[in-house]
C-alpha positions, 0 to 999 in steps of 0.5 A: 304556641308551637316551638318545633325547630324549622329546619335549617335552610330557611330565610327569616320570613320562613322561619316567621311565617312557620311561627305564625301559622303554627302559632295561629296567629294569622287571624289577630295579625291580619286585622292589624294588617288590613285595617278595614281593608280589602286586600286584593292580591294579583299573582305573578307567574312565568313558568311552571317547571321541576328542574332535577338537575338546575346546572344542566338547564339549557334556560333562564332559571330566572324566569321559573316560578315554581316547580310543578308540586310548589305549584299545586300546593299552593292552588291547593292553598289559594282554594282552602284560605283565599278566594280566588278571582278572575281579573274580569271580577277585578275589572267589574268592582272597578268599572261597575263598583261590584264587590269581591269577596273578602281575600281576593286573589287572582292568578296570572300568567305572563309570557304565555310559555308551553308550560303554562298549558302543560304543567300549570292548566292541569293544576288550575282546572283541578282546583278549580283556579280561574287564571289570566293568561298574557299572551305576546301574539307574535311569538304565537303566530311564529311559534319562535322562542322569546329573545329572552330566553335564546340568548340566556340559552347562548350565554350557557353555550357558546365560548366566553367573551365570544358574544360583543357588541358596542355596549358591552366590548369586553364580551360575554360570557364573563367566564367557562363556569356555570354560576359566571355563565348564569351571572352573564344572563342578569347582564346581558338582559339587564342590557339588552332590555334597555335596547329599543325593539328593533335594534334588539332584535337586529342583535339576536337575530345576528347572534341565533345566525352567528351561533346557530352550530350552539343552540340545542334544538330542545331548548328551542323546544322547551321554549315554545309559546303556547299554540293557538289549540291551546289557548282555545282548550284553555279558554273553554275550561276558564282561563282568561286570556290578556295582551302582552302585546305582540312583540313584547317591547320596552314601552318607554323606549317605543313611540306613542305610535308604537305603542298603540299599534301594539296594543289595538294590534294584540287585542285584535289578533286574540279577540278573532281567535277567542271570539269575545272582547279582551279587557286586560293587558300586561306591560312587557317587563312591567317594571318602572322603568320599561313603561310609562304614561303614555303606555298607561293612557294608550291602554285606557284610550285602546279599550281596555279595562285595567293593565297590571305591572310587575310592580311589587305588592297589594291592591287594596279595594276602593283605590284600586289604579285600574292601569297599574295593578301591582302584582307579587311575582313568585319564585321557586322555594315558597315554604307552604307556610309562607305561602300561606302568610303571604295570603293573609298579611301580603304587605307585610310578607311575601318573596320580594321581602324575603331576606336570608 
């Protein structure tokens, strides 16, 4: 078994994934790991995108998930150690009880940022990648940033405290530095998206008004949603497209309505664009707490196949929940190693464990 040092820096699921690999224990860990299971793992990205100078990023660096050599690397792993697999052959083992091969892992993609066409559709047509892209078809038709990241760009712009509303009196940003600045995002966010959709958007409306004199146009332009030409070239060369609804509300906080009409309404909008039926839909935010049953009966009741999370971990072959996948969200400084582990020991190892 190898015994080379790792280099400092690492977490300790690093340091035991390059012991693992290395020591090839993969093989003995993973029958252990599945017991005759099938795993079938769903990755989650946002954005695809190498940042030379992270301070100066005019963005949420929370929502990158990899850079644009991280993420080849690990296309590059999925094709050598896994099986890559559409959501549609996910939806088919569940729905006509087809079988998927032995490691199944697909690809997706929320939020539908310029990115994913730029950076990432290059990377997966080269390897050969199928991908679910989930697509918020307001921010499409308006090509208008995500409220997301607008206000993560004004909490790095404009004067501390000088942004206050009932819930936060005390006014953000918390401070002038940098690291206070990128704290204030969490906060605002965390805030923010327990709001209802339209009290929220009222908010940052008022804010994109009030501030307009601190918004740089190339965070405007780094924030863009995909065209409608791209996901057209994209879905010619085998990427699969889903709903992420139009507005990307918080499900719990809107009416069954509501709900519903954002689903029927996004479906339709990307089947008149794609010209074939849309099986797969994203919860906004995906996390417990932004959705709930009725979301998950609307889906079933609007037509689709299976909805997928943002809760963390594996699905296994033959109690899949059709409406409630979870997924593993990635994150920037994934070793290929512990990529590598992830793949094939994925609930045991993978970034949301990870602990330095």
């Amino acid at each position: 078994m190898s015994t080379h040092p790792s280099p400092p820096g690492k977490s300790k699921q690093q340091r035991l994934a390059d012991i693992i690999v290395r020591g090839r224990l993969l093989g003995v860990l993973r029958r252990c790991h599945d017991r005759a299971r099938s795993p079938v793992l769903i990755l989650g990205y946002h954005r695809i995108a190498t940042i030379d100078q992270p301070h100066a990023y005019p963005l949420d660096l929370g929502l990158v998930s990899a850079t644009a050599e991280e993420f080849d690397t690990q296309m590059r792993a999925l094709r050598e150690f896994a099986n890559p697999v559409s959501l549609d052959d996910i939806a088919d083992a569940v729905a006509h009880r087809r079988t998927l091969p032995e490691r199944a892992v697909a690809v997706t993609f929320d939020d539908s940022f310029n990115d994913t066409f730029e950076v990432a559709f290059p990377v997966l047509r080269q390897h050969g990648i199928p991908a679910s892209v989930f697509i918020s078809t307001g921010h499409v038709e308006d090509n208008e940033p995500f409220w997301f990241e607008i206000t993560a760009h004004l909490m790095l712009r404009i004067p501390p405290r000088a942004l206050t509303f009932e819930q936060c009196p005390g006014g953000l940003p918390e401070g002038e530095g940098i690291a206070t600045r990128r704290a204030s995002i969490v906060r605002l966010h965390r805030l923010l998206k327990a709001f209802g959709n339209q009290q929220r958007r009222e908010l940052v409306d008022g804010w994109r008004t009030r501030f307009a004199s601190y918004i740089d146009p190339r965070a405007h332009e780094l924030s863009r949603p995909v065209s409608r030409q791209q996901i057209l070239e994209m879905s010619r060369n085998g990427i699969d497209f889903g709903s992420h609804t139009v507005s990307h509300p918080n499900l719990a906080l809107a009416s069954t309505e509501s709900i519903v009409r954002e689903f029927n309404d996004s479906r339709a909008y990307l089947e008149a664009l794609l010209g074939r039926r849309v099986r797969s839909l994203a919860y906004p935010f995906g996390t417990p707490d932004t959705y709930d049953g009725r979301a998950i009966s609307a889906a079933r009741d609007c037509g689709y196949d299976l909805a997928v999370s943002y809760r963390q971990g594996v699905n296994w072959l033959g109690s899949l929940a059709p409406f409630e996948l979870r997924r593993i969200g990635i994150s920037p400084g994934v070793t290929p190693n512990q990529f590598r582990a992830m793949l094939a020991l994925p609930g045991w190892l993978h970034p949301h464990f990870d602990h330095h």
